[in-house]
Every structure is written in structure tokens, then in C-alpha cells.
Backbone as numpy.savetxt, mean C-alpha at the origin, in Angstrom:
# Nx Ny Nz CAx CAy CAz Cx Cy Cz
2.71 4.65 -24.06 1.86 5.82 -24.06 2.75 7.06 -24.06
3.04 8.08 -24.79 3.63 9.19 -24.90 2.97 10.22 -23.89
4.45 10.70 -23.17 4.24 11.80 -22.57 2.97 12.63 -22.73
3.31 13.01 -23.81 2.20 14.59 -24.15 0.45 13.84 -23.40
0.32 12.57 -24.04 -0.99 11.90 -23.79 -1.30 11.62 -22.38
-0.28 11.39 -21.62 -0.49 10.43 -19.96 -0.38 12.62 -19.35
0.06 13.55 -19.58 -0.16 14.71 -19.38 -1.75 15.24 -19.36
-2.11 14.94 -20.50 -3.37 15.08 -20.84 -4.34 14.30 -20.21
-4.07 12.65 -20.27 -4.91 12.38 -18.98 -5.35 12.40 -17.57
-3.58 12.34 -17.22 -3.37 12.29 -15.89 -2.83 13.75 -15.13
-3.25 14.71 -16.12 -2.73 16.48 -15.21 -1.22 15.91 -14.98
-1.34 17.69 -14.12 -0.02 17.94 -14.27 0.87 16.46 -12.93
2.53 16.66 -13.79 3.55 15.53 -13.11 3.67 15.77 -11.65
3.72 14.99 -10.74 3.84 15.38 -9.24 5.75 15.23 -8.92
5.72 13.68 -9.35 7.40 13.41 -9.30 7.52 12.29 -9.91
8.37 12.04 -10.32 9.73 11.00 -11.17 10.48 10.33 -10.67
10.71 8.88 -10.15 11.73 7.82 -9.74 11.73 7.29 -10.63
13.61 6.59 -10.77 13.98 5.59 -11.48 14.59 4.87 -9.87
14.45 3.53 -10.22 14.94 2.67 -8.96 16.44 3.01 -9.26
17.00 2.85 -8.03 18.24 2.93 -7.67 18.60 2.48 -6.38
19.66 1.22 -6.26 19.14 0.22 -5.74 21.67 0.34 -4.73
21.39 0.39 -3.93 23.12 0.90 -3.50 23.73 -0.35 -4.14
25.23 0.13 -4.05 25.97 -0.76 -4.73 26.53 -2.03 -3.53
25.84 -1.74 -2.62 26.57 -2.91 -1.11 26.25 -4.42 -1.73
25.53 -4.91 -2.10 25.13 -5.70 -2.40 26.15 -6.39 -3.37
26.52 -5.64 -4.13 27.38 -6.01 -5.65 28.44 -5.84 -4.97
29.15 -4.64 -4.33 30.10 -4.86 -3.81 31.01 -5.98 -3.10
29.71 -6.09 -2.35 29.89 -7.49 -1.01 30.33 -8.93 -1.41
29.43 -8.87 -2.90 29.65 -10.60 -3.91 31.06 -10.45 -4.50
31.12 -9.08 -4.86 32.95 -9.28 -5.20 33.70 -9.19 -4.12
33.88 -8.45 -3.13 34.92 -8.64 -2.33 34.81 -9.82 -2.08
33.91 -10.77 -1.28 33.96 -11.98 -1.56 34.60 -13.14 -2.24
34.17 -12.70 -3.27 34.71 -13.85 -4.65 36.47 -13.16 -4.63
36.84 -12.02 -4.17 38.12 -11.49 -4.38 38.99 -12.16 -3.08
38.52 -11.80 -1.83 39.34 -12.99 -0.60 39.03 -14.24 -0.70
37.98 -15.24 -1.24 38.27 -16.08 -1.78 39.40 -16.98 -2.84
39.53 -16.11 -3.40 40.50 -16.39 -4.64 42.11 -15.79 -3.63
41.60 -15.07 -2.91 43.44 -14.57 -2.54 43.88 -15.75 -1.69
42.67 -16.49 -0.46 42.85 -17.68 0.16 43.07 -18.45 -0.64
42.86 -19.15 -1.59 43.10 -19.82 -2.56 44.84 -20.49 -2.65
45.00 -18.56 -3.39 46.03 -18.49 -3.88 47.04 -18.48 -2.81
47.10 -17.89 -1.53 48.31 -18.42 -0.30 48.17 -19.67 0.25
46.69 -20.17 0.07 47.09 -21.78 -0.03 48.14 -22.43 -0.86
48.06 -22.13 -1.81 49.13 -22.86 -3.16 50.61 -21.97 -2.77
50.73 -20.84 -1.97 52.09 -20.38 -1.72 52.44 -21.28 0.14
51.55 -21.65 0.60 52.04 -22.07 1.76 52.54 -23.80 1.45
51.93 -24.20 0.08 51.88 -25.51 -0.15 53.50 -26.06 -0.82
54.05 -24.90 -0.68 55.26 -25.07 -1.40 55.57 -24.98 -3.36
54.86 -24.71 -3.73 54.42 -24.67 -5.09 55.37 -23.93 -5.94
55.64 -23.68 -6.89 57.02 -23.36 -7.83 57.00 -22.25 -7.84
57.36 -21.27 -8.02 57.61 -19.75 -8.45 56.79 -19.21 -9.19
56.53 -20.50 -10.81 56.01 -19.77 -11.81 54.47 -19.94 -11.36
54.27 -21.38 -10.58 53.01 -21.11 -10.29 51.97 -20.36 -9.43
52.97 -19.95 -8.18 51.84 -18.34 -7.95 52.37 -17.14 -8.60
52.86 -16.78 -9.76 53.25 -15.74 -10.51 51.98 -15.72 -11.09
51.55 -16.94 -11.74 50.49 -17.32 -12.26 48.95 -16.89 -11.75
49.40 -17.60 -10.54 48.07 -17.01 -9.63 48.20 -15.64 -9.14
49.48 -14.80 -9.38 48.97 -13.24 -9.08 48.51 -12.84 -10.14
49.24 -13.19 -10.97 48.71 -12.32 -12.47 47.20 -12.59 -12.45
46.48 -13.80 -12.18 45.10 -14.04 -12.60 44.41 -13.66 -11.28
44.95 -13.02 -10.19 44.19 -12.44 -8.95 44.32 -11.42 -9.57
44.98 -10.98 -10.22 45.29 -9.38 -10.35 44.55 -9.10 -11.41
44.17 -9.78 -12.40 43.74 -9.92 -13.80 42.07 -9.62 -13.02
41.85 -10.57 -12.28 39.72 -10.70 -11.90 39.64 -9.21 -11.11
41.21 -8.98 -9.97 40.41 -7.70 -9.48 40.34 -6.41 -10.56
40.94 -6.58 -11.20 40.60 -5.03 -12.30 39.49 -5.17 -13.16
38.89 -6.86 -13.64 38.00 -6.94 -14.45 37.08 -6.34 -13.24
36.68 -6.91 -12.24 35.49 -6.81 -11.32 35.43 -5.64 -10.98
36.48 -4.90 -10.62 36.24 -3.23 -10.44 35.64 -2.50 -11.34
35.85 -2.78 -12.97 34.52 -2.34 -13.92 34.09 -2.91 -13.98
33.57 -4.56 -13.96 32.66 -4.89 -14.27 31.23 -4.82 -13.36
31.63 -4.53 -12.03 30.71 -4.79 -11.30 29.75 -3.28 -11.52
30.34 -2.07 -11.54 29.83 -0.76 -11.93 28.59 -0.80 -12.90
29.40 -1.36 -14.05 29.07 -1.52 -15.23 27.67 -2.25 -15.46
27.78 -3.46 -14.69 26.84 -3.85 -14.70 24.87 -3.40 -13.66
25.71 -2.87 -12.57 24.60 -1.50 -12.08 24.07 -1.17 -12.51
25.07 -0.73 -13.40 24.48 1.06 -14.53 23.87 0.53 -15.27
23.84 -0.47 -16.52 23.58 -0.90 -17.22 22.11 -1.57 -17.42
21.83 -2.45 -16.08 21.07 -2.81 -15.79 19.33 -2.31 -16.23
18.43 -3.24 -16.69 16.50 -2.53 -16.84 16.22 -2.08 -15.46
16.05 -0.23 -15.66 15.83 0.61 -15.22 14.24 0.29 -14.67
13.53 0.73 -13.66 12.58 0.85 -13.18 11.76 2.09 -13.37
11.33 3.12 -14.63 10.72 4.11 -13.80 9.43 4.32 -14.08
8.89 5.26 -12.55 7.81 5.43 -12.27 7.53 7.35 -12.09
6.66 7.54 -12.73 6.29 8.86 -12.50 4.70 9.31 -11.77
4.34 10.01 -11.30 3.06 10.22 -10.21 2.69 11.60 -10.72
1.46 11.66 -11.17 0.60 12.75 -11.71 -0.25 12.71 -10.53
-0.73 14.11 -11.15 -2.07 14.91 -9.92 -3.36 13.42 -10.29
-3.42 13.28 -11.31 -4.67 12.16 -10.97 -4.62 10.81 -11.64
-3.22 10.46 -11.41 -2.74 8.28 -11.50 -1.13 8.36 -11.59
-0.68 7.31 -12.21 0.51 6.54 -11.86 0.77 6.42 -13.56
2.28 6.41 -13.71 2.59 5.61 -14.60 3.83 5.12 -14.27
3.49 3.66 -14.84 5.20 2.34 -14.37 5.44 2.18 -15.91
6.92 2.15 -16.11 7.58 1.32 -17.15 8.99 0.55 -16.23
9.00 -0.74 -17.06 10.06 -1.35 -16.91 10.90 -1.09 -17.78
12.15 -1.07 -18.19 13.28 -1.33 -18.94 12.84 -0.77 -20.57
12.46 -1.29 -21.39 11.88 -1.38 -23.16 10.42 -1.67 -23.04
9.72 -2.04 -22.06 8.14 -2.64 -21.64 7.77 -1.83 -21.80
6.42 -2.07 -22.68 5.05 -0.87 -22.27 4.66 -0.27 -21.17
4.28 1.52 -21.49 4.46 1.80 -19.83 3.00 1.36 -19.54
2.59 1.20 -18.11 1.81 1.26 -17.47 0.84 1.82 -16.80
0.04 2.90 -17.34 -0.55 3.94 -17.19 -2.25 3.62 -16.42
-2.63 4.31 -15.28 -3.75 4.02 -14.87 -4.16 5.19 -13.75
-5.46 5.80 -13.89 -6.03 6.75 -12.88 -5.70 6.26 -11.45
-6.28 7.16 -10.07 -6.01 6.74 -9.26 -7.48 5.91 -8.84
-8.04 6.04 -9.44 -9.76 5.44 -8.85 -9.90 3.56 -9.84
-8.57 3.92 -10.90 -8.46 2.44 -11.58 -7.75 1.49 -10.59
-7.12 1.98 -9.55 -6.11 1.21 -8.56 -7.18 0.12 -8.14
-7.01 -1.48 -7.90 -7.67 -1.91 -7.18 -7.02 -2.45 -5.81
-6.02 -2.42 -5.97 -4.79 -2.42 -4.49 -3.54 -1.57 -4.19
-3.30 -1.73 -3.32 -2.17 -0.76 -2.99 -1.52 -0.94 -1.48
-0.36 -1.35 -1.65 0.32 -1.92 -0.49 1.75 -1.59 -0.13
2.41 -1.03 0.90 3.26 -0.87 1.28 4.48 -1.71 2.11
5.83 -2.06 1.97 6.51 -2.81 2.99 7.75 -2.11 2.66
8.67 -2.70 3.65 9.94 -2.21 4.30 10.14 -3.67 4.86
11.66 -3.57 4.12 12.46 -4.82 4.48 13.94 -4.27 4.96
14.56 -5.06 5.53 15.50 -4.37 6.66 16.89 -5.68 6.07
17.87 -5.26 5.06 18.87 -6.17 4.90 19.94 -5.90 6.10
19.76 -7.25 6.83 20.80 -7.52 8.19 22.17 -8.03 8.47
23.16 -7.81 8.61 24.04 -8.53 8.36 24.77 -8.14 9.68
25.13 -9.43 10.62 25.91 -9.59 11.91 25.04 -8.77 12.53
23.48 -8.62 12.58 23.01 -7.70 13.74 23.18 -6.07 13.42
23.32 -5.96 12.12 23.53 -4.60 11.76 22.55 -4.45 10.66
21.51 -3.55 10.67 21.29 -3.27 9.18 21.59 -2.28 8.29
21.92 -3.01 7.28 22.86 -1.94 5.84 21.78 -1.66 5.44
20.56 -1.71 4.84 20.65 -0.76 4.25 18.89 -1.10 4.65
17.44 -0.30 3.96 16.38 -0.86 4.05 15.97 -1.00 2.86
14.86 -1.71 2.84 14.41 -1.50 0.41 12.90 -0.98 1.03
12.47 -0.13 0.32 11.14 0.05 0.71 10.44 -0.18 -0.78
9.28 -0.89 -0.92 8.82 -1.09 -1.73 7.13 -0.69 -1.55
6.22 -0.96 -3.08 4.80 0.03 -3.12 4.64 -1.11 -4.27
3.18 -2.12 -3.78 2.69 -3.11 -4.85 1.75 -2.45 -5.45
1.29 -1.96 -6.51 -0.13 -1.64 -7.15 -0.48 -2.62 -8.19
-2.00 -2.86 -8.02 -2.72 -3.47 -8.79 -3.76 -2.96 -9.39
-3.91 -2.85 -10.82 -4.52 -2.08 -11.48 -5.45 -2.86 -13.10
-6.20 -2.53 -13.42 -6.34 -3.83 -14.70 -5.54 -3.22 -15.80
-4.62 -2.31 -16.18 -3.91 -2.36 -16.93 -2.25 -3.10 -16.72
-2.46 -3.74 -15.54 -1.28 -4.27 -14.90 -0.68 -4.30 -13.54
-0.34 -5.11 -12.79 0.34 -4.83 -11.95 1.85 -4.51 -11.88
2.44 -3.67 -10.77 4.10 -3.71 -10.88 4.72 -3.26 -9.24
5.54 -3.20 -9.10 6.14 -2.47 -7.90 7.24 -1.87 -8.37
7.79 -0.88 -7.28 8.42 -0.12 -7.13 9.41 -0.23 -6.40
10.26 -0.44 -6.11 11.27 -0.63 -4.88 12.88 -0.04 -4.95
13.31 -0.17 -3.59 14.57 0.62 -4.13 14.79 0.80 -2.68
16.48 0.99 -2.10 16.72 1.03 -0.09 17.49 2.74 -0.53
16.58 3.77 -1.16 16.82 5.43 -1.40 15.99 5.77 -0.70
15.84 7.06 0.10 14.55 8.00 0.61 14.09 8.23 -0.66
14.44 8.31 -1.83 13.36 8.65 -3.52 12.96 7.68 -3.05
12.83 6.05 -3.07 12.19 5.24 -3.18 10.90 4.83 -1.87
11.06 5.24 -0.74 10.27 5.92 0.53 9.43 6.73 -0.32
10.05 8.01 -0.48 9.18 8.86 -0.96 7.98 8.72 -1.90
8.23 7.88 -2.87 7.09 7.55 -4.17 6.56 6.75 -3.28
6.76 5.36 -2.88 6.32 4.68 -2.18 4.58 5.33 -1.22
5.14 6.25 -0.45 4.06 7.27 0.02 3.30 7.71 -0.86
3.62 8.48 -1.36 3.32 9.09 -2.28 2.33 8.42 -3.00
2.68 7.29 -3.49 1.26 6.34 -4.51 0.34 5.95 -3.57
0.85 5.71 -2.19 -0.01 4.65 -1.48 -1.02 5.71 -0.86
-0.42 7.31 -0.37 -1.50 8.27 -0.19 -2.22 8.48 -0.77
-2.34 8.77 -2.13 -3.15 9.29 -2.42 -4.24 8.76 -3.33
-3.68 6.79 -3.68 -4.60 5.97 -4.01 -5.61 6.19 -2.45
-5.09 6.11 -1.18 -5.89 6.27 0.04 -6.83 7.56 0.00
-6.54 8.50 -0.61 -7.78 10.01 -0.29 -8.24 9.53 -1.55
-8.06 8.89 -2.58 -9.29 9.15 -3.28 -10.35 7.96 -3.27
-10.03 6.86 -2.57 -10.82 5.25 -1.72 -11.60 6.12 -1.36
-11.16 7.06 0.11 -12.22 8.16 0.96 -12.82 9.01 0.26
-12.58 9.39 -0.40 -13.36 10.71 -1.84 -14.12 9.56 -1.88
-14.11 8.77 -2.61 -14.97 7.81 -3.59 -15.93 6.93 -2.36
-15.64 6.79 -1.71 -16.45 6.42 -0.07 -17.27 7.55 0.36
-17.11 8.46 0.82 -17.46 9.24 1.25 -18.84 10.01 -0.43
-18.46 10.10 -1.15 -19.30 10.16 -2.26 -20.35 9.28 -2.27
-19.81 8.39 -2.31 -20.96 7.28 -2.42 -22.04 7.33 -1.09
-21.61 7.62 -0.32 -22.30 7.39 0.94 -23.23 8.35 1.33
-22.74 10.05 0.82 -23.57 10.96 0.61 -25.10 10.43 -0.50
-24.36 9.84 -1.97 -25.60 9.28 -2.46 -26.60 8.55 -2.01
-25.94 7.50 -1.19 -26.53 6.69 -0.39 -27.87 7.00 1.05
-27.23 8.01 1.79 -27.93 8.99 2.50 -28.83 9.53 1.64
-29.23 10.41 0.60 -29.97 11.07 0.40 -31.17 10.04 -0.22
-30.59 9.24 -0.87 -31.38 8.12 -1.39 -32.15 7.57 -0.04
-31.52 6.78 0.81 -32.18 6.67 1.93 -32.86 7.31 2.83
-32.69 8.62 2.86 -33.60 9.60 3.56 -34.90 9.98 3.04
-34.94 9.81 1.31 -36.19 10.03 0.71 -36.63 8.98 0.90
-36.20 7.95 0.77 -37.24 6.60 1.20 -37.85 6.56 2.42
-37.23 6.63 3.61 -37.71 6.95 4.97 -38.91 8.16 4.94
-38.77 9.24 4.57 -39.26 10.20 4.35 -40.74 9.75 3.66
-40.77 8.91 2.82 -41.90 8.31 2.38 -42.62 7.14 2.79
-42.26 7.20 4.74 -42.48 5.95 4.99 -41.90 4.81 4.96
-41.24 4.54 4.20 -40.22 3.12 3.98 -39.33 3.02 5.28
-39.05 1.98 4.56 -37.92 0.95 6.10 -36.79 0.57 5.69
-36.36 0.31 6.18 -34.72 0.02 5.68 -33.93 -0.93 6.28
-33.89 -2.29 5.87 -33.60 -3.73 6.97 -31.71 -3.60 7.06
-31.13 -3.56 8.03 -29.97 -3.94 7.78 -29.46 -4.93 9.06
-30.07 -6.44 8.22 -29.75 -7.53 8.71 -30.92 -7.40 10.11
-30.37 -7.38 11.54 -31.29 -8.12 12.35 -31.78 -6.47 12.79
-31.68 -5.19 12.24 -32.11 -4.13 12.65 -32.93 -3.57 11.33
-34.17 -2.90 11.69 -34.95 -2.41 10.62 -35.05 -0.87 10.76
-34.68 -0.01 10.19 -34.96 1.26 10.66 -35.95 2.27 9.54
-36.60 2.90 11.04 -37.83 3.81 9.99 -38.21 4.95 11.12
-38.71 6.09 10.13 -38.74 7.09 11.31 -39.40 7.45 12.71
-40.21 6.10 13.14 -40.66 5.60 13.96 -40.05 4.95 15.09
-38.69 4.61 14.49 -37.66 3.71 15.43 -36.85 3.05 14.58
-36.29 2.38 16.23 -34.99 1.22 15.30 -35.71 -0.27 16.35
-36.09 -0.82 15.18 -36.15 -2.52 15.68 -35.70 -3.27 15.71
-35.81 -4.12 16.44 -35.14 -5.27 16.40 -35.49 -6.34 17.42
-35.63 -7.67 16.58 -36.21 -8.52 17.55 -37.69 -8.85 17.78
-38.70 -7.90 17.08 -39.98 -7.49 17.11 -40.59 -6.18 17.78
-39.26 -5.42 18.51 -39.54 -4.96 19.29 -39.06 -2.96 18.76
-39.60 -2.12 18.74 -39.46 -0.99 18.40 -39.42 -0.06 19.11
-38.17 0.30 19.08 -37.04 1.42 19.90 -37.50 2.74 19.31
-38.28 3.76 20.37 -38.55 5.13 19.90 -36.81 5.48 19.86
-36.67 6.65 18.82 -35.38 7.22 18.77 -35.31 8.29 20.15
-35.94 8.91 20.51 -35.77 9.65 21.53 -35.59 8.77 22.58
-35.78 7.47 23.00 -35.21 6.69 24.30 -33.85 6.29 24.05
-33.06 6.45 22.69 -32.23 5.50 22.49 -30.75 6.48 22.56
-29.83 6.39 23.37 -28.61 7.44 23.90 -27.68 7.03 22.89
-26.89 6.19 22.43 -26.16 5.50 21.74 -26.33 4.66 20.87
-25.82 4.64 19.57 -25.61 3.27 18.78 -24.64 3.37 18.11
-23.55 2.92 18.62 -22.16 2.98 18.34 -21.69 1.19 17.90
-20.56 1.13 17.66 -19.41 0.39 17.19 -18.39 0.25 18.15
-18.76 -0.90 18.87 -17.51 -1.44 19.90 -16.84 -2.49 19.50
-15.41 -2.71 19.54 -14.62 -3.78 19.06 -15.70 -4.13 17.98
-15.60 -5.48 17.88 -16.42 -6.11 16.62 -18.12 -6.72 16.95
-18.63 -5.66 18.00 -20.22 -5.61 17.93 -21.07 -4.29 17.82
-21.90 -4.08 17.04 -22.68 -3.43 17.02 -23.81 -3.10 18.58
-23.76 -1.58 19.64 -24.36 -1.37 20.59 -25.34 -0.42 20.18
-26.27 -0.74 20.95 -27.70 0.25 20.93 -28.06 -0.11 22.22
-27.80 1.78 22.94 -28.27 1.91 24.33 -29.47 2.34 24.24
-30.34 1.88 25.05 -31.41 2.36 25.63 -31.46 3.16 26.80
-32.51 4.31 26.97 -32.42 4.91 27.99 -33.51 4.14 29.09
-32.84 3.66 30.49 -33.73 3.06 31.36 -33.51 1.38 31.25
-32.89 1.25 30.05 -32.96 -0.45 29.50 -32.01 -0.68 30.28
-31.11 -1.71 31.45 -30.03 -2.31 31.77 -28.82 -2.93 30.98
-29.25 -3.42 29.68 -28.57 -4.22 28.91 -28.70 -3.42 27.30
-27.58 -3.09 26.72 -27.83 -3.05 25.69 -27.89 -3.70 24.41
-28.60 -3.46 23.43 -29.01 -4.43 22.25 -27.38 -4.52 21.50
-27.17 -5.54 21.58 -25.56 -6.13 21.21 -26.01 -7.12 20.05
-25.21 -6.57 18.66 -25.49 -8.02 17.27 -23.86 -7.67 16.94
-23.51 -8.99 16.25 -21.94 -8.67 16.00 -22.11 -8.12 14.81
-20.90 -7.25 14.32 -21.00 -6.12 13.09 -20.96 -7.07 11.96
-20.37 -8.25 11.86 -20.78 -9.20 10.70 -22.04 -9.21 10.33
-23.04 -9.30 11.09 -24.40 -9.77 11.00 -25.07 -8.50 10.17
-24.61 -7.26 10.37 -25.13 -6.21 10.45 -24.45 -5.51 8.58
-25.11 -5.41 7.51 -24.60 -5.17 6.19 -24.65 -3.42 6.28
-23.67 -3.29 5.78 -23.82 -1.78 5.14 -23.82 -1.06 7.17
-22.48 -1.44 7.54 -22.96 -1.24 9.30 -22.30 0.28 9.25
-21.10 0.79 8.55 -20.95 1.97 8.79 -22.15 3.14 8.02
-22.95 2.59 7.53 -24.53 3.40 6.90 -25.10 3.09 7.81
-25.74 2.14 8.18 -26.70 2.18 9.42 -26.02 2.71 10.63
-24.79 2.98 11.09 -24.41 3.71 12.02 -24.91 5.04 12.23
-24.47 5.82 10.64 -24.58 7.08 10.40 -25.95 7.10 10.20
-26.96 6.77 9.77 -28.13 6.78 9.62 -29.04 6.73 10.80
-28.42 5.99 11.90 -29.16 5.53 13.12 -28.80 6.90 13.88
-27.32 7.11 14.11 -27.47 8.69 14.72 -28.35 9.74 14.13
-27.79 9.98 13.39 -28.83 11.30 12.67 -30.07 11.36 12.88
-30.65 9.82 13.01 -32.27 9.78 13.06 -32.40 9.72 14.74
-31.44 9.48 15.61 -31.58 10.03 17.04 -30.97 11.11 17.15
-30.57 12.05 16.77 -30.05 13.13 16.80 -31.36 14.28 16.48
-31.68 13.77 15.29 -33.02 14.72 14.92 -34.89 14.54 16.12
-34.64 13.36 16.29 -35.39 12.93 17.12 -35.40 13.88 18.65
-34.33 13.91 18.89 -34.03 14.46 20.20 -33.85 16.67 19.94
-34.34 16.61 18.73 -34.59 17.98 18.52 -35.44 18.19 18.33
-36.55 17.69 18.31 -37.97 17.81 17.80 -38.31 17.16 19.43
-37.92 17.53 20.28 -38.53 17.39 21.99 -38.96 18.49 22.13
């Protein structure tokens, strides 16, 4: 997808990562493979061995450490690039020569964050922070042990999060008004073992004026409705109960208004 177009869809650019990933890692496998080979090689000088043959073995210690000092760079740099850029409204991922990956923020259908901690002797070198998105034009991640790579990381995972709540919170306004004209016309509204109508909240057979009722809140994982004068309150677990953060908000408001019209 060309610039000019993912501009045009997705507004203006927020920020730009390419992964970049430290060199400890690459480093660590060559020094390695480099005191390896030097043990090696004072093995064969402690073993008594001829002259020409650890001449042999310096020249070819000496020969791998200059290849590995460019090669290991080289191969870093060289390496399929990761990048990701973040517009005012979606994401775009390309890998290496791959098609990029372009998608709004309301196309996201996941979005996940971790931090991994590379340890070595009780020390950690370095962290990778990574950002999974799932989208139907593709999934990909992001990762990288840079604060750039923190940073996007946030960055995608925020603001796929405010627009979940935009898009929640939208819906729920629709939802309310829709449900208030129904009530308003008499209707009822079952959610699971509670029925509510502007008459009360039932349950059980039994119908709760809103002006007796002090509370109907969300404790741990049950749904409460206090009664005023009642000893015990009406307890259903929030499983039972569909659409429970709407009937929450719905159940106050309709004791809220209740208790203004005293």
C-alpha cells in the first residue's frame, strides 16, 4: 500500500519503528565460538605439537577472529527489517520485501502486550518488549529490547484500548436510548433472572419498587440488589446475569430517577 494512500486513510503519521534488536546476543555467540577455538588451540600447544602446527592454528584463530568481527555486524545490519508506523486512526506493519499490513484501529480484533527479561548469571542484559496485533488483514508483532520498541508497543496497545471504550461506550449510549423508549412504552426488559420495568426490578416473582431499593451494584463476581428494610440482599452471580454492565447502568438510573420523583 503506498504511502500517499495509508495517509489518506489512516490521517496524519503519529511515529515510525524499525526493530532494532542490541548486538549482545551476536556478540556473546562469537566471543564464544572465539574462546572456544583459543581452548582448543592451547590444548594442541600444551600437547606438545610441532611448531608448524599451532602456527597453523594461529593463523586460522586469527583468520575466524577478523572474519567474525565483520561478519557478525554485517549480518545485523543486513538482516529483514521490521517496520511499523502508527497513524492518528490504525497501524501499518511490513516485514522485510512483504506486503505491508495496513488496518484501522476499530479493524484490530486483539491486542496484547509482554516483556521478557534476557537473564544471564542472575543479571538481566537486556529486556525485548513486544505488541501482538490481530487484525483480518493479518496478524504480526513488533518487538525489539529499545525504549523505541516500549514506546510503539504502548502506543498501539493504547489506543487500540480508547477506541474498544469509544466503540463501547457508543454502543451503550445506543443501547440506553433504545431501551429507555421501550420502558417508556411500558415494556420490560429480562436480563436473565432480573426483569426490569418502570414499576420495578423483579426477580423471583417478586417486584422491587425502585424507591425501596439503595443499591445494585457489582461485587467480586455477583450481582447485589439492596433493599431498604430487607436483611439479605438479592445476590445472582454476574454469569447468570447478560448484558450485566447495561442492566447495572440501567437499574441505577431507574433508582436514581425514582428517588427524585419523592
Amino acid at each position: 500500500m503506498p504511502g500517499a494512500a495509508v495517509a489518506r486513510q489512516l490521517g496524519a503519521g503519529r511515529y515510525a519503528f524499525r526493530t532494532r534488536t542490541s548486538a549482545v546476543s551476536w556478540w556473546g555467540s562469537f566471543m564464544l565460538l572465539l574462546v572456544t577455538a583459543f581452548c582448543v588451540m592451547m590444548f594442541f600447544v600444551i600437547s606438545g605439537e610441532s611448531e608448524w602446527t599451532n602456527a597453523i592454528l594461529f593463523i586460522i584463530l586469527g583468520a575466524c577472529t577478523f572474519l567474525g568481527a565483520i561478519a557478525v555486524p554485517l549480518v545485523a545490519r543486513f538482516r529483514p527489517v521490521a517496520w511499523c508506523a502508527v497513524f492518528e486512526d490504525g497501524v501499518v506493519y511490513q516485514y522485510g520485501s512483504q506486503p505491508p499490513i495496513a488496518g484501522a484501529w476499530d479493524e484490530i480484533t486483539g491486542c496484547r502486550r509482554q516483556a521478557t527479561d534476557l537473564v544471564r548469571n542472575g543479571v538481566t542484559m537486556s529486556t525485548t518488549h513486544s505488541v501482538y496485533v490481530q487484525m483480518p488483514a493479518g496478524n504480526f508483532m513488533v518487538s525489539g529490547d529499545t525504549p523505541d520498541a516500549q514506546e510503539i508497543g504502548a502506543l498501539i496497545a493504547n489506543s487500540w484500548v480508547a477506541i474498544q471504550n469509544r466503540i463501547a461506550e457508543e454502543d451503550a449510549t445506543v443501547r440506553m436510548a433504545e431501551l429507555g423508549a421501550l420502558l417508556e412504552a411500558g415494556g420490560r426488559v429480562e436480563f436473565g433472572p432480573f426483569t426490569v420495568s418502570l414499576a420495578g426490578l423483579e426477580h423471583g416473582g417478586t417486584v422491587m419498587d425502585w424507591k425501596k431499593i439503595s443499591e445494585v451494584e457489582l461485587m467480586g463476581s455477583t450481582v447485589c440488589v439492596v433493599v431498604t428494610g430487607e436483611r439479605k440482599p438479592v445476590r445472582e452471580p454476574v454469569a447468570a446475569v447478560p448484558d450485566a454492565v447495561l442492566f447495572l447502568t440501567v437499574s441505577d438510573a431507574l433508582r436514581l430517577a425514582a428517588r427524585q420523583t419523592r
